[in-house]
C-alpha positions in Angstrom: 16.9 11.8 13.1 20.2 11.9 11.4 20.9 11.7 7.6 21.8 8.3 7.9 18.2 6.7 9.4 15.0 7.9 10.5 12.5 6.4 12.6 8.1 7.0 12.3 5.6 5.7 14.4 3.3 4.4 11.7 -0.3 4.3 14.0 0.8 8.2 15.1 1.1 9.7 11.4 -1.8 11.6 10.2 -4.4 9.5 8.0 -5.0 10.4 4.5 -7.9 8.9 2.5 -7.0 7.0 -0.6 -8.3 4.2 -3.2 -7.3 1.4 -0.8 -8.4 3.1 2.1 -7.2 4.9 4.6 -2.7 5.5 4.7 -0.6 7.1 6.9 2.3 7.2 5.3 6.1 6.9 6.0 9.6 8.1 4.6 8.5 9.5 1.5 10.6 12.7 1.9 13.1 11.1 4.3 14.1 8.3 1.6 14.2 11.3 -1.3 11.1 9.8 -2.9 13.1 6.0 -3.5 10.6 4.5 -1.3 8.0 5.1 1.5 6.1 2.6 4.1 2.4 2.6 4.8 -0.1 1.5 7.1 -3.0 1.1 5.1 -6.7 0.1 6.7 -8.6 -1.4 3.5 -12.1 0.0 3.6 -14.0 0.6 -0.1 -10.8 -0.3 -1.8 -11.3 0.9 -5.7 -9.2 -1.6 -8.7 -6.5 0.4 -9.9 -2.7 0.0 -11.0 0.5 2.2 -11.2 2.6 2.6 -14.0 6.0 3.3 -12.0 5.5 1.8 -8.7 6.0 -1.8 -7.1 4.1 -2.5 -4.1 4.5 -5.2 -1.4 1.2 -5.8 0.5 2.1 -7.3 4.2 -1.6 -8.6 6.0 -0.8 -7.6 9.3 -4.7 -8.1 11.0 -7.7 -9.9 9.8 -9.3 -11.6 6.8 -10.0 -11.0 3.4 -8.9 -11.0 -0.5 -6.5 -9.5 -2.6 -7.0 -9.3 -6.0 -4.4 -9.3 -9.0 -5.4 -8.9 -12.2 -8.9 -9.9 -11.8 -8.0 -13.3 -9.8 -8.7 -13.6 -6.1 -6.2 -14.9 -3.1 -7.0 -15.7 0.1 -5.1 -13.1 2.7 -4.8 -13.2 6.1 -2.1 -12.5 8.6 1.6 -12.6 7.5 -0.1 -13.4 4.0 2.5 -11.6 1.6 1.7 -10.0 -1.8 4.2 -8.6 -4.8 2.3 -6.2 -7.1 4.1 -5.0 -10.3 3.5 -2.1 -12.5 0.4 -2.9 -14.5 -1.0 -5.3 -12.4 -4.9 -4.3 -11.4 -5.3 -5.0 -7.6 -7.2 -4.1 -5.0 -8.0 -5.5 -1.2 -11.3 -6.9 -0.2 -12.1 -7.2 3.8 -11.5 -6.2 7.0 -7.4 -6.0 6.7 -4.7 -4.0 8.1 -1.8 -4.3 6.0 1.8 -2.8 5.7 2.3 -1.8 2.4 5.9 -0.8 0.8 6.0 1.5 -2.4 9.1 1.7 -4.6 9.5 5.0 -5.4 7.6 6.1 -2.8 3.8 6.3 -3.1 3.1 8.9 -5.9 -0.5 9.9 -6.1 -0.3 10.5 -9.8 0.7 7.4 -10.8 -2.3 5.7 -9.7 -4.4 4.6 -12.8 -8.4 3.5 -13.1 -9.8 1.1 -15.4 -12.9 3.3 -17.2 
């Protein structure tokens, strides 16, 4: 690694449970918190929105639902999904999905409905 690139192997990071899942999670201290990449295996996922961060959602494997602000969309491989601040969401199925967070995921902006 220099200080001009880095390089992860995604499926080799440790997982870490979390509303969507389960992450292993990329560049976060490499990128100085501007961004971080996930690999995120939707299981249980729980509605919730950020205030700060966007999120793309790339369906790498299988079928399922995401849903935005209480509206369902089909997802399924290469399906791609832009998710704002303030927009509810949340994935439904059996997906594997690539997920990029600007900043870089922040566990405290993560927000439940009561």
């Amino acid at each position: 690694m220099s200080d001009r690139h880095a390089i992860v192997q995604l499926d080799e990071l440790p997982p870490k449970r979390c509303s969507c899942g389960t992450t292993r999670r990329g560049f976060i201290a490499e990128s100085g918190g501007q961004a971080s990449v996930h690999l995120l295996q939707i299981q249980d996922a729980l509605t919730h929105y950020h205030k700060v961060a966007t999120e793309y959602y790339i369906v790498l494997e299988g079928e399922g639902e995401v849903e935005l602000d209480g509206v369902r969309y089909p997802a399924r491989p290469m399906s791609a999904f832009l998710i704002k601040p303030g927009c509810r969401h949340r994935a439904i199925g059996d997906l594997k999905v690539l997920l990029v967070a600007l900043p870089a995921a922040d566990d405290t902006d993560e927000y439940f409905d009561a």
